[in-house]
C-alpha positions as a Markdown table, in Angstrom:
| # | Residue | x | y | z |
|---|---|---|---|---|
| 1 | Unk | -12.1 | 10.2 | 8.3 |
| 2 | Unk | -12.0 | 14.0 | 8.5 |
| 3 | Unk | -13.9 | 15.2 | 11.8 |
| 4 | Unk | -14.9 | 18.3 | 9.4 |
| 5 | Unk | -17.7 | 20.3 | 11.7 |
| 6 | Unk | -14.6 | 20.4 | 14.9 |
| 7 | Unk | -11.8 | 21.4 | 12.7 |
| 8 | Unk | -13.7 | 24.1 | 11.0 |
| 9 | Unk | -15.0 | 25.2 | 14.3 |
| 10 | Unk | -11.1 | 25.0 | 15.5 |
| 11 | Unk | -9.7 | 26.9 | 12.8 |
| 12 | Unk | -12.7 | 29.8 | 12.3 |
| 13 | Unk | -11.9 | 30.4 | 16.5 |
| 14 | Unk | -8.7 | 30.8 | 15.9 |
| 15 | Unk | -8.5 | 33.2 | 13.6 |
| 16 | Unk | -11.6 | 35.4 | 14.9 |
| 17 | Unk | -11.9 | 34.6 | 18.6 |
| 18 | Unk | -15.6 | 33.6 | 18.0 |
| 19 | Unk | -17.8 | 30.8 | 17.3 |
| 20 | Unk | -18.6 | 29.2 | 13.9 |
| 21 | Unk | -21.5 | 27.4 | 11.9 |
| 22 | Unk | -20.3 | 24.9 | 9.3 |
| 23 | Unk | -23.8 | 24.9 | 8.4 |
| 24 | Unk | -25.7 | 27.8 | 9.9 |
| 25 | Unk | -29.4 | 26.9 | 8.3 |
| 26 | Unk | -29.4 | 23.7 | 10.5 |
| 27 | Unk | -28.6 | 24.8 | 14.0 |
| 28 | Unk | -30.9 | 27.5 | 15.6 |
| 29 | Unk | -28.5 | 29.9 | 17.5 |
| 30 | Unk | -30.2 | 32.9 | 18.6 |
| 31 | Unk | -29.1 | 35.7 | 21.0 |
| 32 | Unk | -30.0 | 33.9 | 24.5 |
| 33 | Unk | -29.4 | 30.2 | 23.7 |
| 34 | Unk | -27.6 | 28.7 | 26.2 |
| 35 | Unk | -25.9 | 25.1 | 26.7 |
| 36 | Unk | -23.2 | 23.4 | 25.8 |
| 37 | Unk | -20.3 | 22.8 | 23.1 |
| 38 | Unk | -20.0 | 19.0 | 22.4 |
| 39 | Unk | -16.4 | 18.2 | 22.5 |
| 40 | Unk | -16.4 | 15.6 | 19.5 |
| 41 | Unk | -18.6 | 17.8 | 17.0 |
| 42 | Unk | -17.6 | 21.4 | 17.7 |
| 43 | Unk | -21.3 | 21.8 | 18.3 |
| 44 | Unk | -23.3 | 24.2 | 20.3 |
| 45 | Unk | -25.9 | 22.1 | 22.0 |
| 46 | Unk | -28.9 | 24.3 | 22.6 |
| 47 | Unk | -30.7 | 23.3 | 26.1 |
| 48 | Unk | -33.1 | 26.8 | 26.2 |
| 49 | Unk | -32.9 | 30.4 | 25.9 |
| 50 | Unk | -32.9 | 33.2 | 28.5 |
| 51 | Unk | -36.0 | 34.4 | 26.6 |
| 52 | Unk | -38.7 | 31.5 | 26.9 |
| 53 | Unk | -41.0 | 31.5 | 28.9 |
| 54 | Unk | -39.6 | 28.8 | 31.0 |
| 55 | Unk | -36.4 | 30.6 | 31.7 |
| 56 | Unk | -38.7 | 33.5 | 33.0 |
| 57 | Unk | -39.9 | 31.6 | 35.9 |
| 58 | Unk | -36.2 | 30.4 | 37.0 |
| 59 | Unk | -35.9 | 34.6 | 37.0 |
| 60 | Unk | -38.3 | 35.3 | 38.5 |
| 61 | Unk | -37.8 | 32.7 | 41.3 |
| 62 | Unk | -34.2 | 34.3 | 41.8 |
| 63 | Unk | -34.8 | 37.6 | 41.3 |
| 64 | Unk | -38.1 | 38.5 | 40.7 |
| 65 | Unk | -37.8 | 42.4 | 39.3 |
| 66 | Unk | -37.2 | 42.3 | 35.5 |
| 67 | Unk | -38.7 | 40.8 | 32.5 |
| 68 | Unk | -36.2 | 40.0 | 30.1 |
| 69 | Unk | -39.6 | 40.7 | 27.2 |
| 70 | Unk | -39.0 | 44.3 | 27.9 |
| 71 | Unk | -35.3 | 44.2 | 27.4 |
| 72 | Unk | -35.0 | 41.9 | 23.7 |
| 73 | Unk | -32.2 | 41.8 | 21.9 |
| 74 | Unk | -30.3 | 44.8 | 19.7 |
| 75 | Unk | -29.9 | 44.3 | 15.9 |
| 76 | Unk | -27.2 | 46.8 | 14.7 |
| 77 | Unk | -26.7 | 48.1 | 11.3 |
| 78 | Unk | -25.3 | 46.4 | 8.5 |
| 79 | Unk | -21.5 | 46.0 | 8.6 |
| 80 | Unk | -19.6 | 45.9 | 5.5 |
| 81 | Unk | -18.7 | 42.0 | 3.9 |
| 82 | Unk | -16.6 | 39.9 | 6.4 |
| 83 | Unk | -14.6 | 37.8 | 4.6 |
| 84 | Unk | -12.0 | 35.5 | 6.6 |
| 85 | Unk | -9.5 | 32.6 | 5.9 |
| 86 | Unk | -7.4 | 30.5 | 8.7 |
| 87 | Unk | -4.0 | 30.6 | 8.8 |
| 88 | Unk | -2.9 | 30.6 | 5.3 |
| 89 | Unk | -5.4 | 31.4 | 3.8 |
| 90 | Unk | -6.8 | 35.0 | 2.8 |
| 91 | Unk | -8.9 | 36.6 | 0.3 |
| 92 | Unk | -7.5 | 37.9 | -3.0 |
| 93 | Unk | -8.6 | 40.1 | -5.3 |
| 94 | Unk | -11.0 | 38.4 | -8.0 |
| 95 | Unk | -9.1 | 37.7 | -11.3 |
| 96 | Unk | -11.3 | 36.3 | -13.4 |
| 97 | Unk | -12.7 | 38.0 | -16.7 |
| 98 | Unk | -15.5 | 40.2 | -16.6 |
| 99 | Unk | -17.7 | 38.4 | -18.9 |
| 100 | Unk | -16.9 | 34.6 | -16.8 |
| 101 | Unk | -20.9 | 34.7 | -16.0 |
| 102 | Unk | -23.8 | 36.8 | -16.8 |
| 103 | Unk | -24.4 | 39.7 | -14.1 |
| 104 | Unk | -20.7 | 39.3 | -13.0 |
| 105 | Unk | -19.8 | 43.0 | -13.0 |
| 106 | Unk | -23.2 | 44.0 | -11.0 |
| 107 | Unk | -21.8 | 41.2 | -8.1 |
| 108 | Unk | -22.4 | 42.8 | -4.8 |
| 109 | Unk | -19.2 | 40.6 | -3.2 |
| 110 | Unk | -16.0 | 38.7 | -5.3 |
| 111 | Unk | -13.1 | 37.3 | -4.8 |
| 112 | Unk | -10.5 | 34.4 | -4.9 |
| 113 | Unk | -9.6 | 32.5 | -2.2 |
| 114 | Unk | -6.3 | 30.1 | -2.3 |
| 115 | Unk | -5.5 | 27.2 | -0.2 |
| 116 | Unk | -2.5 | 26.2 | 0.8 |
| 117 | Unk | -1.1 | 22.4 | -0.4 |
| 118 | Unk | -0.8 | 19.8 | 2.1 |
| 119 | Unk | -2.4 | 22.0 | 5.3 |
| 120 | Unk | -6.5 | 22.2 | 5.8 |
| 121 | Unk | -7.8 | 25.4 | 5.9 |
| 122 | Unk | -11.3 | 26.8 | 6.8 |
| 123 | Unk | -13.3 | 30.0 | 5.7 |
| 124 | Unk | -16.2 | 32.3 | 5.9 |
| 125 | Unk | -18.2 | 35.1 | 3.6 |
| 126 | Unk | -20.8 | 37.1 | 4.9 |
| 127 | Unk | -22.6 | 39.5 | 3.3 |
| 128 | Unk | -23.3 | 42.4 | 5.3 |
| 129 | Unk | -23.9 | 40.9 | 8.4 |
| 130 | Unk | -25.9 | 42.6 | 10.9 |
| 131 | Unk | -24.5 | 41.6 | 15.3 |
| 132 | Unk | -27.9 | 41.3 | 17.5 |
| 133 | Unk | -26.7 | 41.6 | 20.5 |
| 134 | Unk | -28.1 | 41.9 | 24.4 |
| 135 | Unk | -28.8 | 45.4 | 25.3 |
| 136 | Unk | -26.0 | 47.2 | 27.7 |
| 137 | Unk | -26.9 | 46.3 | 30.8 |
| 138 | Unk | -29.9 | 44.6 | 32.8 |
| 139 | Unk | -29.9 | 41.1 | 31.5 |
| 140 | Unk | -25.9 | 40.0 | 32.0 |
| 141 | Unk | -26.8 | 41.2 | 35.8 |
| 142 | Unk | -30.0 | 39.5 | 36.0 |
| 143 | Unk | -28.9 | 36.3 | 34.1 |
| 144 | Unk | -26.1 | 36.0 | 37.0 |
| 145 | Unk | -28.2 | 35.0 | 39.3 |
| 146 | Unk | -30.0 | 32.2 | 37.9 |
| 147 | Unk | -28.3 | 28.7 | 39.4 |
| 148 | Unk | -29.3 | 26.6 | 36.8 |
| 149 | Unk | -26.7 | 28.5 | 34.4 |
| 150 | Unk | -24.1 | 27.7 | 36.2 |
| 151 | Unk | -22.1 | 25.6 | 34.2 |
| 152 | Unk | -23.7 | 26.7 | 31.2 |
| 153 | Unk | -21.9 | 28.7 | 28.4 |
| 154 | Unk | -24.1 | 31.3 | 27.2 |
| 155 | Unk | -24.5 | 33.3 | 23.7 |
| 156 | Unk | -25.2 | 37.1 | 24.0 |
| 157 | Unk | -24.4 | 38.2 | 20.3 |
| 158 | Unk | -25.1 | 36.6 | 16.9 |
| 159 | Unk | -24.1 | 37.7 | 13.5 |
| 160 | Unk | -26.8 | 37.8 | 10.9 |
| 161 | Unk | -26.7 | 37.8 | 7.4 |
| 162 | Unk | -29.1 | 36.8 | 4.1 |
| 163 | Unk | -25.9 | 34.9 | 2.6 |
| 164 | Unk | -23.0 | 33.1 | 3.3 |
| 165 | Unk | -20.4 | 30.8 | 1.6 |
| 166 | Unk | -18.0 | 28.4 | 4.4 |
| 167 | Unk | -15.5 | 25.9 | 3.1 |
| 168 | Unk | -12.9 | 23.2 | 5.1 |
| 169 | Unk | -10.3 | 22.5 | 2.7 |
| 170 | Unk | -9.0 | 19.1 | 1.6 |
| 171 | Unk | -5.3 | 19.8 | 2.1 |
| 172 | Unk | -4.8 | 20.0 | -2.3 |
| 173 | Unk | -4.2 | 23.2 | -3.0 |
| 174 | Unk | -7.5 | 24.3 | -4.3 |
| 175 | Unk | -8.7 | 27.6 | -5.5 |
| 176 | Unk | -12.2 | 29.0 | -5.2 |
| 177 | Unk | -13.2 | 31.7 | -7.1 |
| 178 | Unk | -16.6 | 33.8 | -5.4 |
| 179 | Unk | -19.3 | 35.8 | -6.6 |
| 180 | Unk | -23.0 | 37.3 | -4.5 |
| 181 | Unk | -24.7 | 38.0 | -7.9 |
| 182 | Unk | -28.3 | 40.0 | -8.2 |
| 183 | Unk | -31.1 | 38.0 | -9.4 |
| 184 | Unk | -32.7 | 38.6 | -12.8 |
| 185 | Unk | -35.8 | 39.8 | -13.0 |
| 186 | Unk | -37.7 | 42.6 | -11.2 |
| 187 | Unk | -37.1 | 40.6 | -7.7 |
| 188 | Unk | -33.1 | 41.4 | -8.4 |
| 189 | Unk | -32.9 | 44.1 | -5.7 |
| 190 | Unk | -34.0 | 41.7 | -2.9 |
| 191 | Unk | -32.5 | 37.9 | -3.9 |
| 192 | Unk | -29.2 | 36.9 | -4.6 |
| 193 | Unk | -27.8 | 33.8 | -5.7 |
| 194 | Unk | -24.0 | 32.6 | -5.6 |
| 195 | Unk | -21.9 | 31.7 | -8.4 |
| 196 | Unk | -18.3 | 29.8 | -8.3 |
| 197 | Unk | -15.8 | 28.3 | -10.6 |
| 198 | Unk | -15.5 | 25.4 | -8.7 |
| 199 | Unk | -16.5 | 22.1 | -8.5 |
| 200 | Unk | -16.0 | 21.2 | -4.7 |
| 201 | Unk | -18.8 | 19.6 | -3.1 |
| 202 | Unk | -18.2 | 20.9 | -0.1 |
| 203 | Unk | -18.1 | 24.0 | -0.4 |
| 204 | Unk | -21.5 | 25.3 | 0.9 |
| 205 | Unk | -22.9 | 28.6 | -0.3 |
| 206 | Unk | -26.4 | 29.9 | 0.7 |
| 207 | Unk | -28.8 | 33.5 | 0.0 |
| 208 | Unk | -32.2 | 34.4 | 1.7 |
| 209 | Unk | -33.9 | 37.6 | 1.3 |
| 210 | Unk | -33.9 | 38.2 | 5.1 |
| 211 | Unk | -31.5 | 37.8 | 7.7 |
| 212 | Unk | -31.9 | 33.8 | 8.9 |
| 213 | Unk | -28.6 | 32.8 | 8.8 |
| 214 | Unk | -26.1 | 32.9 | 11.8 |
| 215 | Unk | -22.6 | 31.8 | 10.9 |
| 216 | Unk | -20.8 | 32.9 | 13.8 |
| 217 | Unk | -21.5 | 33.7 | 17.4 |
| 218 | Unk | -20.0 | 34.7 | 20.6 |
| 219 | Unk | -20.4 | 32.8 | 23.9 |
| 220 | Unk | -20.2 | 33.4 | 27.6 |
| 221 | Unk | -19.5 | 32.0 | 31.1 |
| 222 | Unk | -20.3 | 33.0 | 34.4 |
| 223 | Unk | -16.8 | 34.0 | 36.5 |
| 224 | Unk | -17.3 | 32.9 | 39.9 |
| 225 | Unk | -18.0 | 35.9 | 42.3 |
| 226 | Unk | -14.8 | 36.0 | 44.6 |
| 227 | Unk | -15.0 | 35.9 | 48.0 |
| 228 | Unk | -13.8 | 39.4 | 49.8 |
| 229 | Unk | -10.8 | 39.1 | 52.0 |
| 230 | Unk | -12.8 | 40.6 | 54.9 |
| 231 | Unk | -15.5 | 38.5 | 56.8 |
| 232 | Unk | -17.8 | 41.9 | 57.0 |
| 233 | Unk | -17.6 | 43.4 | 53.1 |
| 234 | Unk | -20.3 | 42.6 | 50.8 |
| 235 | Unk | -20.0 | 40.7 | 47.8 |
| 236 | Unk | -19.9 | 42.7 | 45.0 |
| 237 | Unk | -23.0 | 42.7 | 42.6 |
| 238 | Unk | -22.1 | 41.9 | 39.1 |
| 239 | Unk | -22.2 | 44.7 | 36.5 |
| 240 | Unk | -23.5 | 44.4 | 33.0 |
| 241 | Unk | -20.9 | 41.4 | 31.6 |
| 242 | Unk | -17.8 | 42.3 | 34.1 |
| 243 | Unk | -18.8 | 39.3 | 35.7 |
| 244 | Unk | -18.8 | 36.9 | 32.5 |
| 245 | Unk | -15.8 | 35.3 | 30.6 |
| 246 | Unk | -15.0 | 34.2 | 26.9 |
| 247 | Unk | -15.6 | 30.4 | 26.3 |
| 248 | Unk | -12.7 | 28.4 | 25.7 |
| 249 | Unk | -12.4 | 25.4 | 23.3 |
| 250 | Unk | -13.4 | 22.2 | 25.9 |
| 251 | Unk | -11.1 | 20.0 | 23.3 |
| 252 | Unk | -7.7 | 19.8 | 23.2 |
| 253 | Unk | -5.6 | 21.0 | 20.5 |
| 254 | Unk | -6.2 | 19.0 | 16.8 |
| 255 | Unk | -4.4 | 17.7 | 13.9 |
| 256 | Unk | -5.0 | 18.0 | 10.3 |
| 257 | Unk | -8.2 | 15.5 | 10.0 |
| 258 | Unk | -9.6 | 17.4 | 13.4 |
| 259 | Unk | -8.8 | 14.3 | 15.9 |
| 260 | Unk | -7.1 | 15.1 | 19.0 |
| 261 | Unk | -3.3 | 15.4 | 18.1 |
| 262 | Unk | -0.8 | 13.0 | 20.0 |
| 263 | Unk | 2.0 | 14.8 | 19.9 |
| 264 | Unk | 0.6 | 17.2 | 22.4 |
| 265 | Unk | 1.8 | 16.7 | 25.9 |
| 266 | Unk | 0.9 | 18.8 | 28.4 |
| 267 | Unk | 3.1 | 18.2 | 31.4 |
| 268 | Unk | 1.1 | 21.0 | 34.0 |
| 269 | Unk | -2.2 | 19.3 | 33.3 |
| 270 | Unk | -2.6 | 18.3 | 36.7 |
| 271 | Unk | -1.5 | 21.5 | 38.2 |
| 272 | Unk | -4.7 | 23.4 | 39.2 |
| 273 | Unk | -2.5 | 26.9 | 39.6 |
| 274 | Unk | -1.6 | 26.9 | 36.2 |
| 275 | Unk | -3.9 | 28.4 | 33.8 |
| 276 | Unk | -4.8 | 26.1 | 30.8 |
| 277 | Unk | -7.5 | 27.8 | 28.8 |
| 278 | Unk | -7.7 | 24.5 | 26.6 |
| 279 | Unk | -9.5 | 22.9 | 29.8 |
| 280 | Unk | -11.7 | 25.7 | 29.8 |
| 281 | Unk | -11.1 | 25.8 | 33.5 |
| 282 | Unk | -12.3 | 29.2 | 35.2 |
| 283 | Unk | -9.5 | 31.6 | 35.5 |
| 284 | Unk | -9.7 | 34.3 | 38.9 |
| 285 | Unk | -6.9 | 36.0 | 38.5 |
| 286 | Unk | -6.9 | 36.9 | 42.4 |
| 287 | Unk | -7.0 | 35.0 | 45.5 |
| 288 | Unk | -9.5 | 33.9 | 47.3 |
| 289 | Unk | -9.0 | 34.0 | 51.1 |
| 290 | Unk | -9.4 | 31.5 | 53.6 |
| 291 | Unk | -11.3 | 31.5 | 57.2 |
| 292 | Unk | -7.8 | 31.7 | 58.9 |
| 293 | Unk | -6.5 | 35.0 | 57.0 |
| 294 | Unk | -9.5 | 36.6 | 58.3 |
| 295 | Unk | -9.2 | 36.2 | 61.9 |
């Protein structure tokens, strides 16, 4: 059985460095949420956000001066399509005729997409996406200083878009063939609807007139403020997201069907000096002293 959600997750990272939805209509990832990625699903697990009200009070019982209602979240402008394949697999240039499907030569995105035979592949379409971010500044620092996150990953940007298409391939070879075509009618400049040649059930294509869906995120951890080497400096204040690291995958590396793969065998796993990102184990890149170096 084919641990589809993990593997898509898996691949998508790869290949963009960020975080994926399989199925972005039924998780709600907003700028904010924090929690946890579940290990045997690939899933964010949502625990709160940094903007309920309940977060507020573990502020203000840390810190007390901001109110992270005055500092909400940035929406950029829209960016042009993001299309993206795993390894493998890219976008091609549509080759179908011009008359496959009604509306076909007003399609605001097309394009083919090959897979390769005998190898899974993953990817993602979205159409004009729009990254809402945290504002520069203010809430990484303030967020810091709130114990209960921790060991909590974080998610301080999320892309946005009114469609998407996502696929995890089946290892046969298959071709999909795209198109983001206007609705008829006089509500054609404001719905869309997706057309394909293909057949594959899995293949999962959605359109909304607004911006609901959120097919791929970023996430953050807290890096451990270092301890100076001299008993009487401060402890430096963190500053914006200096003090915050990228999330690493807390599963080891997968096979084909997106179950743990046995041939991997890593021989420094027990050595906490080496750094192993797949444990997602917090990297400081400098030392930390000890009582005796500062006598």
């Amino acid at each position: 059985m084919v641990n589809t959600n993990l593997k898509y997750v898996d691949l998508i990272r790869q290949r963009t460095s960020k975080w994926a939805n399989l199925s972005p209509e039924t998780q709600d990832i907003r700028v904010g949420s924090y929690g946890l990625f579940n290990a045997q699903t690939g899933r964010f697990d949502v625990e709160g956000n940094v903007y309920d009200p309940e977060f507020q009070k573990m502020l203000d019982a840390t810190d007390g001066k901001i109110k992270l209602s005055d500092h909400l979240p940035v929406l950029d402008d829209e960016e042009k399509d993001f299309a993206v394949g795993s390894m493998g697999v890219r976008p091609k240039e549509f080759s179908l005729a011009s008359n496959v499907t009604e509306g076909i030569d007003k399609a605001n995105y097309k394009g083919d997409w090959q897979f390769l035979q005998g190898k899974r592949g993953a990817m993602l379409v979205m159409y004009k996406p729009r990254l809402e971010h945290f504002p520069k500044g203010k809430v990484f620092e303030a967020i810091y200083k709130v114990p209960e996150l921790k060991d909590k990953y974080v998610v301080p940007s999320v892309y946005k878009c009114r469609a998407y298409a996502t696929f995890l391939s089946e290892k046969a070879g298959e071709k999909i063939s795209l198109a983001l075509l206007p609705k008829s009618g006089k509500e054609n400049e404001t719905q869309l609807k997706w057309w394909t040649d293909s057949k594959i059930e899995n293949l999962q294509t959605r359109t909304d007139k607004d911006y609901v869906f959120s097919p791929l995120f970023t996430c953050k951890r807290k890096i451990p403020l270092i301890r100076p080497l001299m008993r009487d400096s401060p402890t430096p204040d963190p500053e914006d997201a200096d003090f915050w690291m990228d999330v690493y995958p807390p599963w080891e590396p997968l096979d084909d069907d997106g179950e743990i793969d046995p041939v991997y065998d890593d021989n420094q796993e027990d050595d906490p000096n080496v750094y192993n990102p797949r444990r997602d184990s917090v990297f400081v890149p400098f030392p930390i002293s000890d009582d005796s170096d500062d006598e």
